[in-house]
C-alpha positions in Angstrom: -33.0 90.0 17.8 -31.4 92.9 19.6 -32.7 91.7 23.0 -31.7 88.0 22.4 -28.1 89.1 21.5 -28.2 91.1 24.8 -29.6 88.3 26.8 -26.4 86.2 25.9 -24.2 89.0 26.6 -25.6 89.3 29.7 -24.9 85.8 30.0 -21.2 85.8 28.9 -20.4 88.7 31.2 -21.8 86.2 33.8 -19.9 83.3 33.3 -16.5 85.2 32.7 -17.1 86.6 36.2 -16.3 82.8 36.8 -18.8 82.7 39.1 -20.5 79.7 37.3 -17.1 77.3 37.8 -16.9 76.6 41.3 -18.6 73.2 42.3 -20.1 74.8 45.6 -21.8 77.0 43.4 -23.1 74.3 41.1 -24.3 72.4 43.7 -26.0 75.0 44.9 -28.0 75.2 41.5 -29.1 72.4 41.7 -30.4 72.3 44.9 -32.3 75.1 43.7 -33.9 73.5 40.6 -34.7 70.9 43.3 -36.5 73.1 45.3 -38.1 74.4 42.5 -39.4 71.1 41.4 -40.5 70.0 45.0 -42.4 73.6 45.4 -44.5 74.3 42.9 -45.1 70.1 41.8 -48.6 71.0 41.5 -48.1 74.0 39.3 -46.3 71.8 36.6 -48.7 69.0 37.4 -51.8 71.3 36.7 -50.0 72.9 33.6 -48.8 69.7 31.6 -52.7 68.6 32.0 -53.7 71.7 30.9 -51.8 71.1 27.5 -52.0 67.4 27.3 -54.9 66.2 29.7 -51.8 63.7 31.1 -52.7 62.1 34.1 -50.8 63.4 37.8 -48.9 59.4 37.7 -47.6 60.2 34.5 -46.6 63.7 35.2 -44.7 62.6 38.1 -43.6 59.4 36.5 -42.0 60.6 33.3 -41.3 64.2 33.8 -40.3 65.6 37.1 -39.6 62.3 39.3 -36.9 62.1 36.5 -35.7 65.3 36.9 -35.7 64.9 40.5 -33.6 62.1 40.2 -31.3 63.4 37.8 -30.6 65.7 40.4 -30.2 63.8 43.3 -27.4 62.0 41.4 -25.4 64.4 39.5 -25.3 66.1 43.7 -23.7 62.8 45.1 -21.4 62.5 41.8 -20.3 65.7 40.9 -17.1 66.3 43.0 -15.7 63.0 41.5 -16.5 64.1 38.2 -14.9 67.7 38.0 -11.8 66.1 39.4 -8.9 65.7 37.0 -8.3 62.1 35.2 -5.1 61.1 35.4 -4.0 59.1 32.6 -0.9 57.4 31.3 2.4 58.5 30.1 3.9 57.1 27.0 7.9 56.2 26.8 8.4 59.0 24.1 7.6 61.7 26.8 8.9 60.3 29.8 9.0 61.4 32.2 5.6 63.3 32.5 2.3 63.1 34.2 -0.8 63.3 32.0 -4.3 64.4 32.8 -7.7 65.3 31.4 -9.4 68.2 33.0 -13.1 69.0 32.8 -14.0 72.4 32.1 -17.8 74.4 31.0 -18.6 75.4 27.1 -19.5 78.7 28.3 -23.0 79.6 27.1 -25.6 76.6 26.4 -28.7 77.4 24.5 -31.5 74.3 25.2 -34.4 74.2 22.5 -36.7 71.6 24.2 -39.6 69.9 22.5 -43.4 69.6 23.4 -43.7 66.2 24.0 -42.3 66.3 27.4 -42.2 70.0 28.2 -41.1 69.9 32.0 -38.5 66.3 31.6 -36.9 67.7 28.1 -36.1 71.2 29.5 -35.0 71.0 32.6 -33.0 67.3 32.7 -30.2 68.9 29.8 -30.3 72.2 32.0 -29.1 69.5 35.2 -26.1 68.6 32.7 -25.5 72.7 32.0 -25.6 73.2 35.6 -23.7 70.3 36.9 -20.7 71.3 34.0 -21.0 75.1 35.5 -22.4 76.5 31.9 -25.1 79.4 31.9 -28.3 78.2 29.9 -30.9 80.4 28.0 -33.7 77.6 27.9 -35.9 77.7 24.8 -39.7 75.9 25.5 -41.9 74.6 22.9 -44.4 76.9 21.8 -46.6 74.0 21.5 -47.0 73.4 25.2 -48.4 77.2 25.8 -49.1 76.4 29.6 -46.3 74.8 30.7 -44.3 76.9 29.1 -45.2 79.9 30.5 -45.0 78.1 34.0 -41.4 77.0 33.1 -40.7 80.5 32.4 -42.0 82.1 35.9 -40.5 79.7 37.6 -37.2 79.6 36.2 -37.4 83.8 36.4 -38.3 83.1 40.3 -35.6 81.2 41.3 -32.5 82.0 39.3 -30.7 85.3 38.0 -31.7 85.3 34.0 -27.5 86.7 33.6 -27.5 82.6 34.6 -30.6 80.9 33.1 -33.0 82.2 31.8 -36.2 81.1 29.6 -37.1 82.3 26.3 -40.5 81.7 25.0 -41.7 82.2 21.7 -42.2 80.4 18.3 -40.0 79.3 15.3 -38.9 82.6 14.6 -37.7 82.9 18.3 -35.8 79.8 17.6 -34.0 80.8 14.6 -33.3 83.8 16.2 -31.4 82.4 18.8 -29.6 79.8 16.8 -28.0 82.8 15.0 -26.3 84.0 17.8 -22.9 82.3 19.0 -23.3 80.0 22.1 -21.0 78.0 22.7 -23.0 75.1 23.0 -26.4 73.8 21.6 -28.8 71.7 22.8 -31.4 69.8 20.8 -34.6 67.9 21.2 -36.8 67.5 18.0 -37.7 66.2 14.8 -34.8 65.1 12.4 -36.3 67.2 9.9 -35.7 70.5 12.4 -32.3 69.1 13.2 -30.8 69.1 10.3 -31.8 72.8 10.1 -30.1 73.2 14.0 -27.2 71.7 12.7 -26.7 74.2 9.8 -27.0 76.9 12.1 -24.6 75.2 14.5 -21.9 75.0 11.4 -21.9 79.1 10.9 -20.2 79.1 14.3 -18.6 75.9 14.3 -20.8 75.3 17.7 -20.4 71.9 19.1 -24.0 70.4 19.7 -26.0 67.6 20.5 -29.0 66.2 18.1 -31.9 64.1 20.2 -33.8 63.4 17.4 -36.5 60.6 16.7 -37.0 57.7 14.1 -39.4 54.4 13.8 -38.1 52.6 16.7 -38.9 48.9 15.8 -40.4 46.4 18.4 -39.7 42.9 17.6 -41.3 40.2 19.2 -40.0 36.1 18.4 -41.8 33.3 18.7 -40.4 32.3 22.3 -41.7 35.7 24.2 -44.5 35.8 26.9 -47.1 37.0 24.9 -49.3 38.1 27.9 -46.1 40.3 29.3 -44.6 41.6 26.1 -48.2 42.5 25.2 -48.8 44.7 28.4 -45.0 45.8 28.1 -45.9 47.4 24.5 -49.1 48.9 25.6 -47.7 50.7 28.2 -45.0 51.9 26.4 -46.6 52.7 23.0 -49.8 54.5 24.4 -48.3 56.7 27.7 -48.6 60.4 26.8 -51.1 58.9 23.9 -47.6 58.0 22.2 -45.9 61.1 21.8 -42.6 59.5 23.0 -39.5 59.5 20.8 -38.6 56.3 22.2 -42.0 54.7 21.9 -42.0 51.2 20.0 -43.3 53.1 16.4 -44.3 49.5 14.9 -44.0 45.8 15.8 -42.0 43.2 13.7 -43.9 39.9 15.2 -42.5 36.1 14.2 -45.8 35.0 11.9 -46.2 31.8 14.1 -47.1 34.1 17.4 -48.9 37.2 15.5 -52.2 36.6 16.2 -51.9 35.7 19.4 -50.1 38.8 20.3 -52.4 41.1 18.8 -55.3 39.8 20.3 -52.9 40.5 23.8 -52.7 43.9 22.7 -56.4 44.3 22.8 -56.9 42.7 26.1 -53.9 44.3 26.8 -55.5 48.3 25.8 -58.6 47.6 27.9 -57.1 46.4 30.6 -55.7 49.5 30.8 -58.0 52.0 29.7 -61.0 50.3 29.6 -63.4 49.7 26.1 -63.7 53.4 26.3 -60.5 54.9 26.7 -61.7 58.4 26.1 -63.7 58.0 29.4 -60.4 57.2 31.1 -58.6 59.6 33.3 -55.2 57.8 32.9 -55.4 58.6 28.5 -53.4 61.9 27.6 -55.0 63.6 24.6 -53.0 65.1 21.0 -51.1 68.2 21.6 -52.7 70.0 19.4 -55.6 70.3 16.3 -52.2 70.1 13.4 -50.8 66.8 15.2 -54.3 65.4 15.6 -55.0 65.9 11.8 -52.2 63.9 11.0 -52.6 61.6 13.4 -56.4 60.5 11.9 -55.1 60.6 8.6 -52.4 57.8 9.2 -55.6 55.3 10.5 -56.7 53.1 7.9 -60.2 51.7 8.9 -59.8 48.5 7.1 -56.8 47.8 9.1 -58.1 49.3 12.4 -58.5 45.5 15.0 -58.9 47.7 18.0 -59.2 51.7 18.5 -59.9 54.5 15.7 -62.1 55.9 17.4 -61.4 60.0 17.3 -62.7 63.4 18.9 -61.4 66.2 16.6 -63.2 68.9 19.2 -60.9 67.0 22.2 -57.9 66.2 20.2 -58.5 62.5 21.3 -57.6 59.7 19.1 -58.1 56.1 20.4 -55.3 53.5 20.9 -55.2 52.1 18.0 -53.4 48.9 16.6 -53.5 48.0 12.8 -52.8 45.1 11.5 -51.5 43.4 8.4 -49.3 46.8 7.3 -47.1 46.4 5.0 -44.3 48.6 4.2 -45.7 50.9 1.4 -48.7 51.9 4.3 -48.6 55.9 4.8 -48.4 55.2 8.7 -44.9 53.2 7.8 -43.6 56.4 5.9 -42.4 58.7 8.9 -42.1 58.2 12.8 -45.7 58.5 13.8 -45.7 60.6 17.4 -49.1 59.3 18.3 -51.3 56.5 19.4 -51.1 53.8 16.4 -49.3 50.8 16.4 -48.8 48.9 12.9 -48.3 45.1 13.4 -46.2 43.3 11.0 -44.9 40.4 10.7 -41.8 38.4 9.8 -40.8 34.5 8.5 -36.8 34.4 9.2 -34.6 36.1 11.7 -32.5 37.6 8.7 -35.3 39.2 7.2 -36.2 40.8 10.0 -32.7 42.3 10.1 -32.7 43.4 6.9 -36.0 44.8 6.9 -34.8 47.2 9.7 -31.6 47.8 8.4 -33.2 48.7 5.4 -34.8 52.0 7.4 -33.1 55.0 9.2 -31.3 54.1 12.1 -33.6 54.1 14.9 -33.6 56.2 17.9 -34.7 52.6 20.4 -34.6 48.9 19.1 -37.1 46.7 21.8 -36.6 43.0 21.7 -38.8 40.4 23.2 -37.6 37.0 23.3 -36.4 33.9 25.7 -34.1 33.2 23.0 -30.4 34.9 24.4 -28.9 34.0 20.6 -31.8 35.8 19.2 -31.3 38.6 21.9 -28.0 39.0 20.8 -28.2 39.0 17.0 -30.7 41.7 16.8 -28.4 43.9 19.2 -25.0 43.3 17.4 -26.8 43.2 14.2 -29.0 46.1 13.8 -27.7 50.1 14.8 -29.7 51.9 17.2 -29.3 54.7 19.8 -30.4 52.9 23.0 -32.9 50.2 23.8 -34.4 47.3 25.5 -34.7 43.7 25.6 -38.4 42.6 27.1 -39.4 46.2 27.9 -40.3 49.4 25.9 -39.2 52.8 27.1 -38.1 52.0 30.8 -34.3 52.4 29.9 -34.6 56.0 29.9 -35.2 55.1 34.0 -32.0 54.0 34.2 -29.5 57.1 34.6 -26.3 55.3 34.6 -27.5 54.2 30.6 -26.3 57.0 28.3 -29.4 58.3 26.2 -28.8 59.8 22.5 -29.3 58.5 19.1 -27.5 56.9 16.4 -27.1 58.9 12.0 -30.6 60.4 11.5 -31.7 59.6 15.5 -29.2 62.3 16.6 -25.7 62.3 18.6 -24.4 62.7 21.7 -25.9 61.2 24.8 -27.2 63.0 27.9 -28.8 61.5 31.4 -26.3 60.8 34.6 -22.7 61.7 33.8 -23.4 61.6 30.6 -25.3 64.8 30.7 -22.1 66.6 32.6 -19.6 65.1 29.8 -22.0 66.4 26.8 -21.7 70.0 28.6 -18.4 69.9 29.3 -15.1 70.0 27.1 -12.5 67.5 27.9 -8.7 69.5 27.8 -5.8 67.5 27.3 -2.6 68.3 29.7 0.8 67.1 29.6 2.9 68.7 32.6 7.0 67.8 32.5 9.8 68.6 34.7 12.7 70.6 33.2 15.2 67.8 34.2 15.8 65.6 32.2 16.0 67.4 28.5 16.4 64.7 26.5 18.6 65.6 23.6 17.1 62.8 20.8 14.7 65.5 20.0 16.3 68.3 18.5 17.9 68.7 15.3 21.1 67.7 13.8 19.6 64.3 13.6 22.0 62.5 12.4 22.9 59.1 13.2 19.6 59.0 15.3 17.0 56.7 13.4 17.9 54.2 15.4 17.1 55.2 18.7 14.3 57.0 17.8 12.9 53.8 15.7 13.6 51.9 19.4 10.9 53.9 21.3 8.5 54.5 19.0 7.4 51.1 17.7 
């Protein structure tokens, strides 16, 4: 504990120096963690496969291309956003001119997940940077490899009194959490948040929750089967479904269902063949605790394609089970994993209701030709983000705000979005000493009226 609390000291010295606040400097930063990213690729590359067996495409693809892009933009943006907003005055306090300035938290503690272990560490450390913060970066212990890399890297090619990585377990994380930053991260379970939060609340730390949920996938009866099928698959089974925004179960119209899952199918060994185990593209479980779980949520007399598992290669087939109902054990929690329940639905209302009846999602996916029926689910049901005829690929999209909605989290991060959750907005009102208005002050007498006459 002693050398965590002097880690952050170091930290705090740092950024009162105020050597974090000038945008040259920021940029500079993050031209850095570019460099770092377009140095050692290979490195992270070989160490995500090492924890995950994930495929050099999907490395890229979901983890550091994003970063990388990130990057790029908050670099072209960032001298618009630290300027001051100017806003309007109001008659009360004329006359006056009115800002909003931009200014860092201080000291940002990021507690990333294993799931993504290069994307969900360093694109909230872009928003730290970009908001001129310091950042003591907490990896998942989960993710031993890539973590470690992380952590040489990071030591490499910044001062720690700046950022710095912390590696360790749960105990390393509650450790940290006692201390007082002045700003907290979070990517993880809902369960874990809820303990972040409390932490948060000793210090009355401002934070932000990326949580999770059973993002629902709902698929009507005017969508391109063949598309939506190979949009799902894609999206369900990259990183062998250990994606918080991956579609956790479909809601199918009853007329189309069959059809659809029989897509899936052709859909799965299209992409990973009829063995997918064999296939170089197929990510394995992150570890033996997740893969027991995982295998336990499969029922066999469900199973239409997939169930196949390899306890000694944490491997567990894409797997889609059908005719689920809601008091199934895989409908319980947010699955994290390769299995896709199929159920289905009768009347656009029910389907509402039967989502509305859940948690509010983290992602809501819609496929449908129908723009009414596009529409109603969007207005209708609360979710964090989403997409309509697609699964996951909004999370490309940095100029879409990412965060979720009650027990999926708050706050959003990704683009400017990412600077404005590190940064704290300040209020200014700046007035000239002529005129003084004399309404104002006391006696008051005989002044209702006039008062009454501007503020209405």
């Amino acid at each position: 504990m002693a050398a965590y609390s002097e880690q952050l000291d170091q930290q705090r010295r740092y950024f009162s120096s105020g050597a974090t606040r000038p945008v040259s400097f920021r940029k500079t930063q993050l031209k850095t963690l570019r460099q770092l990213l377009i140095d050692h690729e290979k490195q992270l590359i070989e160490a995500v496969h090492a924890d995950f067996k994930k495929p050099p495409f999907e490395t890229y693809g979901t983890e550091i291309g994003i970063v990388r892009t990130e990057l790029g933009y908050a670099l072209k943006h960032l001298e618009e956003w630290v300027k001051p907003q100017t806003v309007s005055s109001t008659l009360v306090n004329f006359p006056s001119k009115n800002y909003i300035i931009t200014e860092p938290y201080g000291n940002a503690l990021i507690i990333a997940p294993w799931n993504y272990p290069v994307q969900l560490a360093l694109l909230p450390l872009v928003g730290a940077i970009s908001a001129g913060n310091t950042a003591l970066v907490k990896p998942s212990e989960l993710t031993p490899a890539t973590s470690e890399v992380l952590k040489q890297l990071i030591g490499h090619y910044f001062d720690p009194s700046y950022i710095h990585v912390e590696l360790g377990g749960v105990e390393t994380s509650q450790a940290l959490l006692n201390l007082p930053f002045n700003y907290i991260f979070f990517t993880g379970s809902t369960r874990v948040g809820k303990l972040v939060m409390k932490a948060a609340a000793e210090h009355l730390t401002p934070l932000t929750l990326e949580l999770g949920g059973k993002s629902p996938c709902i698929i009507d009866e005017t969508a391109n089967l063949e598309i939506t099928a190979k949009r799902i698959v894609w999206g369900k089974f990259v990183n062998a479904g250990q994606t918080c925004v991956a579609p956790d179960y479909l809601l199918v119209h009853r007329s189309v269902k069959d059809r659809l899952v029989q897509q899936l199918i052709l859909a799965i060994e299209a992409l990973y063949g009829t063995d997918p185990s064999l296939s170089p593209d197929y990510p394995r479980i992150v570890n033996q605790g997740h893969f027991d779980r995982l295998a336990a949520l499969i029922d066999p007399e469900k199973v239409v394609i997939g169930g196949h598992t390899k306890a000694d290669e944490c491997y567990i087939a894409p797997t889609v089970l059908d005719h689920v109902t809601w008091d199934d054990r895989v409908m319980e929690d947010e699955i994290f994993g390769p299995i896709l329940p199929v159920m289905s639905y009768e009347q656009l209302d029910e389907c509402i209701q039967m989502v509305n009846a859940q948690p509010r999602p983290l992602a809501l996916y819609v496929f449908s030709n129908d723009s009414r029926t596009q529409d109603r689910l969007t207005e209708e049901i609360s979710f964090g983000g989403g997409a309509i005829n697609d699964t996951i690929a909004q999370l490309g999209n940095h100029h879409l705000g990412f965060g979720g909605v009650g027990a999926s989290g708050f706050g959003s991060y990704h683009g400017k979005a990412s600077f404005d959750s590190f940064s704290h907005r300040k209020s200014v009102m700046k007035k000239p000493f002529w005129p003084d208005v004399p309404v104002r002050y006391a006696p008051y007498e005989g002044k209702m009226g006039i008062i009454k006459s501007i503020m209405k």
